[in-house]
ROSE-432750 format. One record per atom (N, C-alpha, C): residue in three letters; x negated, y, z; atom name. Coordinates in nm, 4 decimals, padded with zeros to 6 digits, always signed. Atoms other than C-alpha are relative to their C-alpha. Layout:
% ROSE-432750
+------+----------+----------+----------+------+
| type |        x |        y |        z | atom |
+------+----------+----------+----------+------+
|  ala |        X |        Y |        Z |   CA |
...
+------+----------+----------+----------+------+
***
This chain:
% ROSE-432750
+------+----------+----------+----------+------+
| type |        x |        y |        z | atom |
+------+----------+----------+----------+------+
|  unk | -00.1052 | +00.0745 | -00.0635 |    N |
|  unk | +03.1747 | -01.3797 | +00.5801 |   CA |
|  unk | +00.0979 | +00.0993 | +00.0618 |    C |
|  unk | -00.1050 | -00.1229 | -00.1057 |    N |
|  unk | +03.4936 | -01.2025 | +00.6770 |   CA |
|  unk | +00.0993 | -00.1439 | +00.1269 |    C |
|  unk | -00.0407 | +00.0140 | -00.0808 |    N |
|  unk | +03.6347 | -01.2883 | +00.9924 |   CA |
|  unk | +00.1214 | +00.0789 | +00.0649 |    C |
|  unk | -00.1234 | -00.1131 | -00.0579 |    N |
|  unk | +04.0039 | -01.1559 | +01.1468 |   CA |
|  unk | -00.0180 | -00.0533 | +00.1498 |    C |
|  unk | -00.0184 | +00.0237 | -00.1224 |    N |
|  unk | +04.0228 | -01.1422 | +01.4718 |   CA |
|  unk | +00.1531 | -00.0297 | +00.0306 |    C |
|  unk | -00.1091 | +00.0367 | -00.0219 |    N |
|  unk | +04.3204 | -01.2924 | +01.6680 |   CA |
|  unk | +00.0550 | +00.1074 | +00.1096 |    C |
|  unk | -00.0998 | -00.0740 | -00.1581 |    N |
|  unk | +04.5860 | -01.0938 | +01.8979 |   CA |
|  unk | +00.0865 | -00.0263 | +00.0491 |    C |
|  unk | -00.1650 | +00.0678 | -00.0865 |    N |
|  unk | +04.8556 | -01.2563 | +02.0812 |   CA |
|  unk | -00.0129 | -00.0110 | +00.1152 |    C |
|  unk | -00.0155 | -00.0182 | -00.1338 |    N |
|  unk | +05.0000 | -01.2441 | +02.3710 |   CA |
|  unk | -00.0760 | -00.1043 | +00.0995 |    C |
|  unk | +00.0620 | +00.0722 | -00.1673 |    N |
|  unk | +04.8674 | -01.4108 | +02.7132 |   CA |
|  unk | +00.0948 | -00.1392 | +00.0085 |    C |
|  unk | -00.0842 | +00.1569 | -00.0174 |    N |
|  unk | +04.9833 | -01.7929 | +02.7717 |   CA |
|  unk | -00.0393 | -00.0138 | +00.1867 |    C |
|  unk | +00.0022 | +00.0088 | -00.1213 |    N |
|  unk | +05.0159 | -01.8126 | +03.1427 |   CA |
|  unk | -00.0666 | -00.1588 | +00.0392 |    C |
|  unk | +00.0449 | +00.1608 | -00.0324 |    N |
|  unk | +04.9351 | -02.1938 | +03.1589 |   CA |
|  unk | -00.0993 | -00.0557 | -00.0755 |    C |
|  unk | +00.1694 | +00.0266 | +00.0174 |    N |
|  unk | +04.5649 | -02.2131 | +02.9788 |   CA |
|  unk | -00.0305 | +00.0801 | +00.0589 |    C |
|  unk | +00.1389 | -00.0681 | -00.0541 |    N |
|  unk | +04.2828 | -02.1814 | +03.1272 |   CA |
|  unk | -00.0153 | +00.1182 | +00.0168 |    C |
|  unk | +00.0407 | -00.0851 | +00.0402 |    N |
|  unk | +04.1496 | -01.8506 | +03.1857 |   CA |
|  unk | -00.1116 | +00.0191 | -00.0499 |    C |
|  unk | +00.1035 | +00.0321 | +00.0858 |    N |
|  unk | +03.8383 | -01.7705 | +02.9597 |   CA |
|  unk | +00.0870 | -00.1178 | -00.1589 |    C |
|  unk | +00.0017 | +00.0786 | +00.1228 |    N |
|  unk | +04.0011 | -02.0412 | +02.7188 |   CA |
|  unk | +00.0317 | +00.0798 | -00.1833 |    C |
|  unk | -00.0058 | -00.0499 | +00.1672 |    N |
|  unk | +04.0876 | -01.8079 | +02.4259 |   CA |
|  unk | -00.1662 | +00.0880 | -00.0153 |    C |
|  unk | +00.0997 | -00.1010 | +00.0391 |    N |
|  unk | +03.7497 | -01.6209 | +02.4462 |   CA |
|  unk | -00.1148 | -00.1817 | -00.0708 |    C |
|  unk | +00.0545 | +00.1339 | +00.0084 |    N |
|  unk | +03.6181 | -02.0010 | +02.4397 |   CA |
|  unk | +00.0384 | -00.0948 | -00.1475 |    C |
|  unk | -00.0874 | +00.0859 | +00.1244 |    N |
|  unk | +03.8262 | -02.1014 | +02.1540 |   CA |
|  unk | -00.0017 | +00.1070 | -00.1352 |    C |
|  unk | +00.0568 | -00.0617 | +00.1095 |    N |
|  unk | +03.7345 | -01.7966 | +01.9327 |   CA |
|  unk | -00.1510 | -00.0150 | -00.0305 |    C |
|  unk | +00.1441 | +00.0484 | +00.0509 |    N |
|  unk | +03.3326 | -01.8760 | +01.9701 |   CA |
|  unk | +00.0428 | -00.1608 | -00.1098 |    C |
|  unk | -00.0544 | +00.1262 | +00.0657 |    N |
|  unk | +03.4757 | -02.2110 | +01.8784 |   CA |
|  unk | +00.0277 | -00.0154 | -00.1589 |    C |
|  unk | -00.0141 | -00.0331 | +00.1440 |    N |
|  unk | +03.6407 | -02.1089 | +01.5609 |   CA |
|  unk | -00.0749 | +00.1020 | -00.0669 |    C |
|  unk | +00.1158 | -00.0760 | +00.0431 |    N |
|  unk | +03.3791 | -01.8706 | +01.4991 |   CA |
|  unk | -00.1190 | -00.0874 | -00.0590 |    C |
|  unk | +00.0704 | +00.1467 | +00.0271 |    N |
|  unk | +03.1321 | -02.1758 | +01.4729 |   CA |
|  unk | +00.0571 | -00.1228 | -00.1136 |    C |
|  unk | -00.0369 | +00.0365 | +00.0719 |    N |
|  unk | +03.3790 | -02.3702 | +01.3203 |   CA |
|  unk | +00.0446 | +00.0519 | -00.1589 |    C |
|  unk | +00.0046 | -00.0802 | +00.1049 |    N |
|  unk | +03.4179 | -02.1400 | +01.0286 |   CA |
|  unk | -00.1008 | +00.0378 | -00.0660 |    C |
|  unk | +00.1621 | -00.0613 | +00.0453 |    N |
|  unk | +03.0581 | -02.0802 | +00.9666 |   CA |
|  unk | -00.0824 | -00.1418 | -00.0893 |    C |
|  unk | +00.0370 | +00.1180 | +00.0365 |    N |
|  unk | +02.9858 | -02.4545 | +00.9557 |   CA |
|  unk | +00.1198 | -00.0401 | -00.1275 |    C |
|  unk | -00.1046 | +00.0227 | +00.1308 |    N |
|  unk | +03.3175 | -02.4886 | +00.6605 |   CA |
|  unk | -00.0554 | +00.0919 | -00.1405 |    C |
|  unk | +00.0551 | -00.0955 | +00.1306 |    N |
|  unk | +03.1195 | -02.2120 | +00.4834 |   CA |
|  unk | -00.0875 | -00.0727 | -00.0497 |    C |
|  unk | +00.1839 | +00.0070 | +00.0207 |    N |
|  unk | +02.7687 | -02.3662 | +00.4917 |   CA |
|  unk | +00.0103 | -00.1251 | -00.0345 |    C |
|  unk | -00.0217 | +00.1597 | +00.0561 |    N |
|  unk | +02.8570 | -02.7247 | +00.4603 |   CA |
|  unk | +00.0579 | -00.0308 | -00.1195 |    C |
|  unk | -00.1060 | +00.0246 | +00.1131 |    N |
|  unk | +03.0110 | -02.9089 | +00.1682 |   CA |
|  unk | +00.1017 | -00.0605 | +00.1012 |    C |
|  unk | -00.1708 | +00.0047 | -00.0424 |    N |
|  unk | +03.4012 | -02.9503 | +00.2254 |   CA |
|  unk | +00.0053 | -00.1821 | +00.0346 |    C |
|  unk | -00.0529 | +00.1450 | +00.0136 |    N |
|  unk | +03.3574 | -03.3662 | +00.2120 |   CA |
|  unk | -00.0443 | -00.0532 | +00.1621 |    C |
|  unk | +00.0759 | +00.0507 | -00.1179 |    N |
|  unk | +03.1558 | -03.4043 | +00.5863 |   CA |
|  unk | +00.0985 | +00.0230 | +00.0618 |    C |
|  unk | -00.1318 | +00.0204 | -00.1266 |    N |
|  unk | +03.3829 | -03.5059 | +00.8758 |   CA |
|  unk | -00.0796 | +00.0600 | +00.0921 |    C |
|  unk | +00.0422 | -00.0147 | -00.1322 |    N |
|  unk | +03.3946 | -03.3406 | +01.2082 |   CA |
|  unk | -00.1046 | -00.1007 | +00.0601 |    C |
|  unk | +00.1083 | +00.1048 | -00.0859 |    N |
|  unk | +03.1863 | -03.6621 | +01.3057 |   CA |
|  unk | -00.0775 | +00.0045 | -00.0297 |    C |
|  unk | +00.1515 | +00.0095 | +00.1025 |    N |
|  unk | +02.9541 | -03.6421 | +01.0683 |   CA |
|  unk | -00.0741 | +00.1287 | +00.0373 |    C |
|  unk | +00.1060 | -00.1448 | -00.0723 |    N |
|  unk | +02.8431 | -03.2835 | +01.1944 |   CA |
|  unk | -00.0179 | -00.0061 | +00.1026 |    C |
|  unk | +00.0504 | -00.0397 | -00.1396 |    N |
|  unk | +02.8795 | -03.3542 | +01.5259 |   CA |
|  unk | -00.1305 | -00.1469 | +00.0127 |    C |
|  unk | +00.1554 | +00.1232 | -00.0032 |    N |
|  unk | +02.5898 | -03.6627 | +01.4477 |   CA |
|  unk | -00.1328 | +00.0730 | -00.0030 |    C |
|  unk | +00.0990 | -00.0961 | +00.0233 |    N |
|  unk | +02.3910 | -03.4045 | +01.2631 |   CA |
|  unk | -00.0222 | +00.0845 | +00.0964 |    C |
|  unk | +00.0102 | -00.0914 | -00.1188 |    N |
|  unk | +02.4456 | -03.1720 | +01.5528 |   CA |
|  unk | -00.1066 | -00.0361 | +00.1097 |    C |
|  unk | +00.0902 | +00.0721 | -00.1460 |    N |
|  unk | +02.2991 | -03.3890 | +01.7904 |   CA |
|  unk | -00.1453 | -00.0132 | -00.0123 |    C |
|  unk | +00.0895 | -00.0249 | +00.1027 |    N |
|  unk | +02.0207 | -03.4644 | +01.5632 |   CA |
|  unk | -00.0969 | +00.0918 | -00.0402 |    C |
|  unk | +00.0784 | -00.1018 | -00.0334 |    N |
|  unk | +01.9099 | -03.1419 | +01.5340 |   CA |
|  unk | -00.0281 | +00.0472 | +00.1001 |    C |
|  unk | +00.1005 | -00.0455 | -00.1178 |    N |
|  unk | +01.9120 | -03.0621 | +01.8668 |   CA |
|  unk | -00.1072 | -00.0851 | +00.0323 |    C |
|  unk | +00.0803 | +00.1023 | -00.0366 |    N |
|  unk | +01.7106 | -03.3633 | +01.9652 |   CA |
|  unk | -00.1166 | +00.0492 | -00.1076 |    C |
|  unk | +00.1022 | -00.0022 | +00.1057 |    N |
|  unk | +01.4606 | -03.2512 | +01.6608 |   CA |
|  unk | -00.0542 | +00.1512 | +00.0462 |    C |
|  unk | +00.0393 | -00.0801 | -00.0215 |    N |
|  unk | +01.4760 | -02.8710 | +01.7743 |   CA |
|  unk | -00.0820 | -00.0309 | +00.1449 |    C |
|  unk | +00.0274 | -00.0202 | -00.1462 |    N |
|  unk | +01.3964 | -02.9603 | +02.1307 |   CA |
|  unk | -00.1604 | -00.0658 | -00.0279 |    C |
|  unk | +00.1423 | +00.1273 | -00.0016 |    N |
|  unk | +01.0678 | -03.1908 | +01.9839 |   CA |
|  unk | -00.0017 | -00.1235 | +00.0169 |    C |
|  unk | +00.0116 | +00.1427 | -00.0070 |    N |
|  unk | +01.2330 | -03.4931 | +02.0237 |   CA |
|  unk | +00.0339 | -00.0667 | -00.1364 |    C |
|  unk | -00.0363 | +00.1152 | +00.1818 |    N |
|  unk | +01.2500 | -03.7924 | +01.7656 |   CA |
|  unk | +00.1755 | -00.0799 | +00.1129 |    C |
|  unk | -00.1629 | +00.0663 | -00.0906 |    N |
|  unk | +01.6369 | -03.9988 | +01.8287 |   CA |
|  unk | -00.0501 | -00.1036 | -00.1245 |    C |
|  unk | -00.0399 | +00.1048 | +00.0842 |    N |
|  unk | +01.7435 | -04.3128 | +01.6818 |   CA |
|  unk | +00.1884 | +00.0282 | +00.0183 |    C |
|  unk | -00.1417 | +00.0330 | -00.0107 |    N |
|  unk | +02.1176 | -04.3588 | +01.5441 |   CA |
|  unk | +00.0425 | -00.0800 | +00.1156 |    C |
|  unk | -00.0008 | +00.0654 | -00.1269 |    N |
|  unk | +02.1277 | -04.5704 | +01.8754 |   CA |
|  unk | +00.0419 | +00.0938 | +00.1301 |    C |
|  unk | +00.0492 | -00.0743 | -00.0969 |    N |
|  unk | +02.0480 | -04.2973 | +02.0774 |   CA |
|  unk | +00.0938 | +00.1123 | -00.0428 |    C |
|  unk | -00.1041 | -00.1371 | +00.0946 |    N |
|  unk | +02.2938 | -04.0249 | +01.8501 |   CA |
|  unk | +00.1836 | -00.0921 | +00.0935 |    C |
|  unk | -00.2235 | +00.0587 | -00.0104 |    N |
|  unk | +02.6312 | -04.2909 | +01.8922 |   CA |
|  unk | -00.0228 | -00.0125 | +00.1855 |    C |
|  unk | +00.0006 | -00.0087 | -00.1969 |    N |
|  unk | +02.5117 | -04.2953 | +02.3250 |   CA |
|  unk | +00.0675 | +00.1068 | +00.0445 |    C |
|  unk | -00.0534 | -00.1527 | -00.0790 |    N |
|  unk | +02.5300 | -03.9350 | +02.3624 |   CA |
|  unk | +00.1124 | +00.0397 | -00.0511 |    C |
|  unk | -00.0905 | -00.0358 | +00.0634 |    N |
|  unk | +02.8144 | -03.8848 | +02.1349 |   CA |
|  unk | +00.1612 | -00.0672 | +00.0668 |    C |
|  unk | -00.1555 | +00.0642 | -00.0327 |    N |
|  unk | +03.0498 | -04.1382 | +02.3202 |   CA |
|  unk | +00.0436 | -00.0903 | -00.1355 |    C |
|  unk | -00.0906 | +00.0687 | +00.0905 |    N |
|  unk | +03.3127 | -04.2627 | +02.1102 |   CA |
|  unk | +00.0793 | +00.1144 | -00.0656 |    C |
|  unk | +00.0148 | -00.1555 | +00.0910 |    N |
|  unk | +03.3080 | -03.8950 | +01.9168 |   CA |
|  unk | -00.0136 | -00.0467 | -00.1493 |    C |
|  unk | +00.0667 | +00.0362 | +00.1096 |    N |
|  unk | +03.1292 | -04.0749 | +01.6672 |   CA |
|  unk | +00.1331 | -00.0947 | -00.1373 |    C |
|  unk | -00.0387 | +00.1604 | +00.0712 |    N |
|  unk | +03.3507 | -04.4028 | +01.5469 |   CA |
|  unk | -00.0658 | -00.1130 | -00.0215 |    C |
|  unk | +00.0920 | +00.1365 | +00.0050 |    N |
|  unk | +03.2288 | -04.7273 | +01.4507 |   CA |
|  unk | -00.0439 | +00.0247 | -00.1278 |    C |
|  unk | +00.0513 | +00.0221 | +00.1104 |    N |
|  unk | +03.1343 | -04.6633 | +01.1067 |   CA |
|  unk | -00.0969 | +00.1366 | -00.0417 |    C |
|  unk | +00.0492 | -00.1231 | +00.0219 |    N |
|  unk | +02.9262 | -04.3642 | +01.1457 |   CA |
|  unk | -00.1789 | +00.0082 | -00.0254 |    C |
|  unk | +00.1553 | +00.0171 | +00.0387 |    N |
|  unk | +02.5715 | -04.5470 | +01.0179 |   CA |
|  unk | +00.0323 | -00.0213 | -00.1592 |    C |
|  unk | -00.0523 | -00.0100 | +00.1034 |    N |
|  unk | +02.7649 | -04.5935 | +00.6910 |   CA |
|  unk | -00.0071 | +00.2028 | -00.0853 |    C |
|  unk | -00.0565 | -00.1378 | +00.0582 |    N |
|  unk | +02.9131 | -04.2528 | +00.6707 |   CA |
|  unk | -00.1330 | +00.1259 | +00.0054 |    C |
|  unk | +00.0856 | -00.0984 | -00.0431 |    N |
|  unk | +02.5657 | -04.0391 | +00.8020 |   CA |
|  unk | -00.0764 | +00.0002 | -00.1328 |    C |
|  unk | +00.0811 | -00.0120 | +00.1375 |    N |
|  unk | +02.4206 | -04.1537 | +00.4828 |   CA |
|  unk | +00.0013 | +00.1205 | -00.0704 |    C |
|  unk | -00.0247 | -00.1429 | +00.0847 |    N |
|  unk | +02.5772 | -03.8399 | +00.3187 |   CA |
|  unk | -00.1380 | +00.1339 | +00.0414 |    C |
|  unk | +00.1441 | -00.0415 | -00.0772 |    N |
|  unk | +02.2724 | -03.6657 | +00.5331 |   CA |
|  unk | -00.1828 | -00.0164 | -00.0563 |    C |
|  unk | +00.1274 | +00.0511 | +00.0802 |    N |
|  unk | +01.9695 | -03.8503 | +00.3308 |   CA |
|  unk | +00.0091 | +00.0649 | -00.1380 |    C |
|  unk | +00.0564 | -00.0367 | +00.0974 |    N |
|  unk | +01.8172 | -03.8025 | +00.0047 |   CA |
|  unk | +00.1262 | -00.0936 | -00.1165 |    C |
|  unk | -00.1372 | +00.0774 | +00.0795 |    N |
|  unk | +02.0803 | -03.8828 | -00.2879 |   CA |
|  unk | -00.0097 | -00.1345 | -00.0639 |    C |
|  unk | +00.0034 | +00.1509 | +00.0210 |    N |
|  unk | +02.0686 | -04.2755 | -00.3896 |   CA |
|  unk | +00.1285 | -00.0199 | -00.0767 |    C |
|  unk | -00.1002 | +00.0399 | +00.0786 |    N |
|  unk | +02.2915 | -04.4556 | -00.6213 |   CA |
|  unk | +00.1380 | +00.0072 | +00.0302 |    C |
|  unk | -00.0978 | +00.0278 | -00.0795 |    N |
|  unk | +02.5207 | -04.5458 | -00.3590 |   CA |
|  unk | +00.0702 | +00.1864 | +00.0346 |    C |
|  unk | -00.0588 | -00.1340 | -00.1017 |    N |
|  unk | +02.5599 | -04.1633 | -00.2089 |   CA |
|  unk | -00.0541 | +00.1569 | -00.1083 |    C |
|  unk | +00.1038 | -00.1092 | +00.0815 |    N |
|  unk | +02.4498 | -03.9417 | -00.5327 |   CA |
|  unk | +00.0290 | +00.1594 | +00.0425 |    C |
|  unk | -00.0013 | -00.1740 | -00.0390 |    N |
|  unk | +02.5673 | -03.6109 | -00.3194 |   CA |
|  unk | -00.0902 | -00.0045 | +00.0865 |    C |
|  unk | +00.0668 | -00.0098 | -00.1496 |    N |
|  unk | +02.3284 | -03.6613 | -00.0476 |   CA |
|  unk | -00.0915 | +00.0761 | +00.0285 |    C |
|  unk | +00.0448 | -00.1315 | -00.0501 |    N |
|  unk | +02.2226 | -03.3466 | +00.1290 |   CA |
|  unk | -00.1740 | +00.0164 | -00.0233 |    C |
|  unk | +00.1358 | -00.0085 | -00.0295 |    N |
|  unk | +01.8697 | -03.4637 | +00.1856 |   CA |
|  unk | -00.0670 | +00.0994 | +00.1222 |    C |
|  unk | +00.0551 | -00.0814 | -00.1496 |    N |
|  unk | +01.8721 | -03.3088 | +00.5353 |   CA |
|  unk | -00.0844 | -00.0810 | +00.0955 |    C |
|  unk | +00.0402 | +00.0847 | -00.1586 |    N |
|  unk | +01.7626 | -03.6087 | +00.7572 |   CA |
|  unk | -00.0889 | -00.0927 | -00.1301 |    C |
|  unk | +00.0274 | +00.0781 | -00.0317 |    N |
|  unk | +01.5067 | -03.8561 | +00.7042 |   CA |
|  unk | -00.0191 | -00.1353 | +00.1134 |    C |
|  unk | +00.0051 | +00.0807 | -00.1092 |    N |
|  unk | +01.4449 | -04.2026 | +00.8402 |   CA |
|  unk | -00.1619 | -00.0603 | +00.0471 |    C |
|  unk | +00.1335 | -00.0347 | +00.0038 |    N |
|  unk | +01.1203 | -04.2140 | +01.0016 |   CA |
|  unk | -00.0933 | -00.1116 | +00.1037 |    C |
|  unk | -00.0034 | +00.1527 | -00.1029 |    N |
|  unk | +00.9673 | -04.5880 | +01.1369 |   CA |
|  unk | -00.0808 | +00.0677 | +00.1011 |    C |
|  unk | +00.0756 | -00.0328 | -00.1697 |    N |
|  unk | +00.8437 | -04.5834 | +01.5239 |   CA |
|  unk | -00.1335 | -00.0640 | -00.0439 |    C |
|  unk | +00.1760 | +00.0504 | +00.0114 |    N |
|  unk | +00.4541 | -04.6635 | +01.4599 |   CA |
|  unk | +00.0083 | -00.1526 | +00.1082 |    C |
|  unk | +00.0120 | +00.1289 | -00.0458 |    N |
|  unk | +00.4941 | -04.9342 | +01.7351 |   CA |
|  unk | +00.1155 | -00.0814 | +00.0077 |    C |
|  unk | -00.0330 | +00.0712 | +00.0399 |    N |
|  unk | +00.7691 | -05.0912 | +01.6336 |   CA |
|  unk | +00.0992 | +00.0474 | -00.1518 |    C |
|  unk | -00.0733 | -00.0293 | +00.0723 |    N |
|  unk | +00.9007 | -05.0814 | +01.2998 |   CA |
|  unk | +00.1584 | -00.0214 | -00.0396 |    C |
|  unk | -00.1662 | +00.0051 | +00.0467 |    N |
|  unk | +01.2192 | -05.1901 | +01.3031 |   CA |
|  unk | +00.0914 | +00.0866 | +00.0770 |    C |
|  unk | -00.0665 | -00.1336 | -00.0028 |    N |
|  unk | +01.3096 | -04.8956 | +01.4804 |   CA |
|  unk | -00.0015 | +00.1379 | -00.0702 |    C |
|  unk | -00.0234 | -00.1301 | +00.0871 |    N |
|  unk | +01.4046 | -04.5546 | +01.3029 |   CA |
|  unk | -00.0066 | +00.1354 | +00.0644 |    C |
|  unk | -00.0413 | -00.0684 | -00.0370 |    N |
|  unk | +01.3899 | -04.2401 | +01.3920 |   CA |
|  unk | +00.0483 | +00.0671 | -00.1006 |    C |
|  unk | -00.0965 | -00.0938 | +00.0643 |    N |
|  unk | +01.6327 | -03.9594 | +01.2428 |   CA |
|  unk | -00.1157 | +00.1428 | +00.0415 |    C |
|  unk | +00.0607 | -00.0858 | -00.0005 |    N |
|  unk | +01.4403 | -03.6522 | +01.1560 |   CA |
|  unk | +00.0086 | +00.0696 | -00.0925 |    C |
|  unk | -00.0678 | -00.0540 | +00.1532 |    N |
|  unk | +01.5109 | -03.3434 | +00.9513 |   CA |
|  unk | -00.0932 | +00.0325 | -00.0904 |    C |
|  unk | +00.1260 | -00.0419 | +00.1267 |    N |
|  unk | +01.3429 | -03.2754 | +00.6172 |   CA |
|  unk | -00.0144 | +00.1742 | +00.0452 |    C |
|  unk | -00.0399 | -00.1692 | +00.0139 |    N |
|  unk | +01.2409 | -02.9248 | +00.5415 |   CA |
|  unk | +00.1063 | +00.0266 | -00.0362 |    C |
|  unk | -00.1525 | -00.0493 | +00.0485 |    N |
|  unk | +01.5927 | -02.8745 | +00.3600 |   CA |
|  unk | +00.0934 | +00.0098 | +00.1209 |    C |
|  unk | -00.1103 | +00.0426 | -00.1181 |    N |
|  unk | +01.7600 | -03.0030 | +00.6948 |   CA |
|  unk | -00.0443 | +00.1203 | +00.0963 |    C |
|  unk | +00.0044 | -00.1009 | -00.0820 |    N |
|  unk | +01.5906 | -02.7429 | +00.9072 |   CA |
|  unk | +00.0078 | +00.1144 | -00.0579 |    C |
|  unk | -00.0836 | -00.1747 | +00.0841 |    N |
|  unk | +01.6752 | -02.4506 | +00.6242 |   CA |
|  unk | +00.1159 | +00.0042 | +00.0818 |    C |
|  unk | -00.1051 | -00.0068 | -00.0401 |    N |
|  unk | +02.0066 | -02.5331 | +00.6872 |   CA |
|  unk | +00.0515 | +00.0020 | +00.1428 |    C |
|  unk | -00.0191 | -00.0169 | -00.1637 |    N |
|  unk | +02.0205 | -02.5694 | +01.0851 |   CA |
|  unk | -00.1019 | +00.1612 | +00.0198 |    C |
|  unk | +00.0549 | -00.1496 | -00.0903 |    N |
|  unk | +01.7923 | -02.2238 | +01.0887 |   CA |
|  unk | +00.1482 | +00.0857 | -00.0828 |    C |
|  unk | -00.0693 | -00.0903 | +00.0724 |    N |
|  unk | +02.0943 | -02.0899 | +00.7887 |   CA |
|  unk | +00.1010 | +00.0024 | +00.0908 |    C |
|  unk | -00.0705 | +00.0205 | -00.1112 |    N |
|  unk | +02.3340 | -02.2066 | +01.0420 |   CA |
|  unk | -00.0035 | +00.0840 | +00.1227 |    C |
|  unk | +00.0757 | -00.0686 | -00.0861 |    N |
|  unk | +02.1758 | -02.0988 | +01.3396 |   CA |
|  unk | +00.0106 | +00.1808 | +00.0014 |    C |
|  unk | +00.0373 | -00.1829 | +00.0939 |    N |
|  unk | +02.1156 | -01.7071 | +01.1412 |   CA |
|  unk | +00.1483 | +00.0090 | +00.0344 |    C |
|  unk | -00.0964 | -00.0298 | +00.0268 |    N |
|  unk | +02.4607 | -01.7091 | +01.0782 |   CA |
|  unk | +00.1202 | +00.0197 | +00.1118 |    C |
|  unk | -00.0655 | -00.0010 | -00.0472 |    N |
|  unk | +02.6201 | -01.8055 | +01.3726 |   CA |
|  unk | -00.0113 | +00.1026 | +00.1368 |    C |
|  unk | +00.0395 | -00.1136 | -00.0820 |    N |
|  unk | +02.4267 | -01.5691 | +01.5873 |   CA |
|  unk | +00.0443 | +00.1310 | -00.0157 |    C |
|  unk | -00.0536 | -00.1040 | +00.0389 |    N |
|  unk | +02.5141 | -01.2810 | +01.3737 |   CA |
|  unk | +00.1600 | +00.0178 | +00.0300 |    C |
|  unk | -00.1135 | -00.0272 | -00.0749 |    N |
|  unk | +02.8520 | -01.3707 | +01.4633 |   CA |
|  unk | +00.0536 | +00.0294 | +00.1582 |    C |
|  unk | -00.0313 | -00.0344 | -00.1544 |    N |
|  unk | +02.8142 | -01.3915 | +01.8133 |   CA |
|  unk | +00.0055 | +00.1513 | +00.0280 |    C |
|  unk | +00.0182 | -00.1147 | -00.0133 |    N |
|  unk | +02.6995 | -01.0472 | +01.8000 |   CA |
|  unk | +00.1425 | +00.1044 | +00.0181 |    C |
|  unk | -00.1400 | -00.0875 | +00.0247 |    N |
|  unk | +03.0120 | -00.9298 | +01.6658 |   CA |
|  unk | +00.0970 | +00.0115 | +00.0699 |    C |
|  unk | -00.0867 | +00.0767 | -00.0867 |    N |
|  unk | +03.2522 | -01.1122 | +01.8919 |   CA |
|  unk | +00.0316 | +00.0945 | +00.1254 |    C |
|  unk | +00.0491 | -00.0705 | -00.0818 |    N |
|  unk | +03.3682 | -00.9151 | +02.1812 |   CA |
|  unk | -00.0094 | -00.0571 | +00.1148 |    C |
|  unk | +00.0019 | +00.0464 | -00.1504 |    N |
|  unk | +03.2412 | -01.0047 | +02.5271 |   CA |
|  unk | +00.0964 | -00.0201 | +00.0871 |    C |
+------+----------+----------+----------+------+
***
């Protein structure tokens, strides 16, 4: 991955810290345009985002529990669109096969969201990648 760094002058009226804040930013955001396919919306990663943390931390989520913490980040049609995330089906024949849906033992008609092995490749390829950039970045 090549990366340019930015140099321009000082803006008196942001934040201070905000450009060191806004190159991790596009540092991240550039890593995730590499690693992803080009068709997933900002929303759609920031679902998966959530997702995985909730999965790294040991927890199980429900899409319930993803569109809470997300706000109104998400949209309204973002149990439609996450599909792209599952195993490929007629309906969605690109589908990543990162997330399963995984019933609650005591009640089934709840779901949880949980990643396959493929889904946690990609959040550790992620992860690998974006660290190595931090590295680089200067303090």
């Amino acid at each position: 991955m090549t990366r340019k760094n930015l140099t321009m002058a000082t803006t008196p009226d942001l934040l201070p810290g905000s450009a060191h804040a806004f190159e991790r930013l596009a540092a991240a955001i550039q890593i995730l345009s590499e690693m992803v396919p080009p068709r997933l919306s900002a929303r759609q990663l920031l679902a998966f985002s959530i997702i995985a943390y909730a999965n790294a931390m040991g927890r199980r989520i429900t899409l319930a529990e993803v569109r809470e913490i997300a706000g109104d980040g998400l949209g309204v049609s973002i149990e439609r669109t996450i599909n792209s995330f599952f195993e490929p089906t007629r309906r969605e024949p690109d589908g990543l096969g990162w997330l399963e849906q995984v019933p609650d033992e005591d009640d089934r008609r709840r779901k949880f969201l949980v990643l396959t092995a493929e889904g946690r490749r990609a959040v550790n390829e992620i992860t690998a990648a974006f660290t190595a950039t931090e590295r680089e970045l200067p303090a």
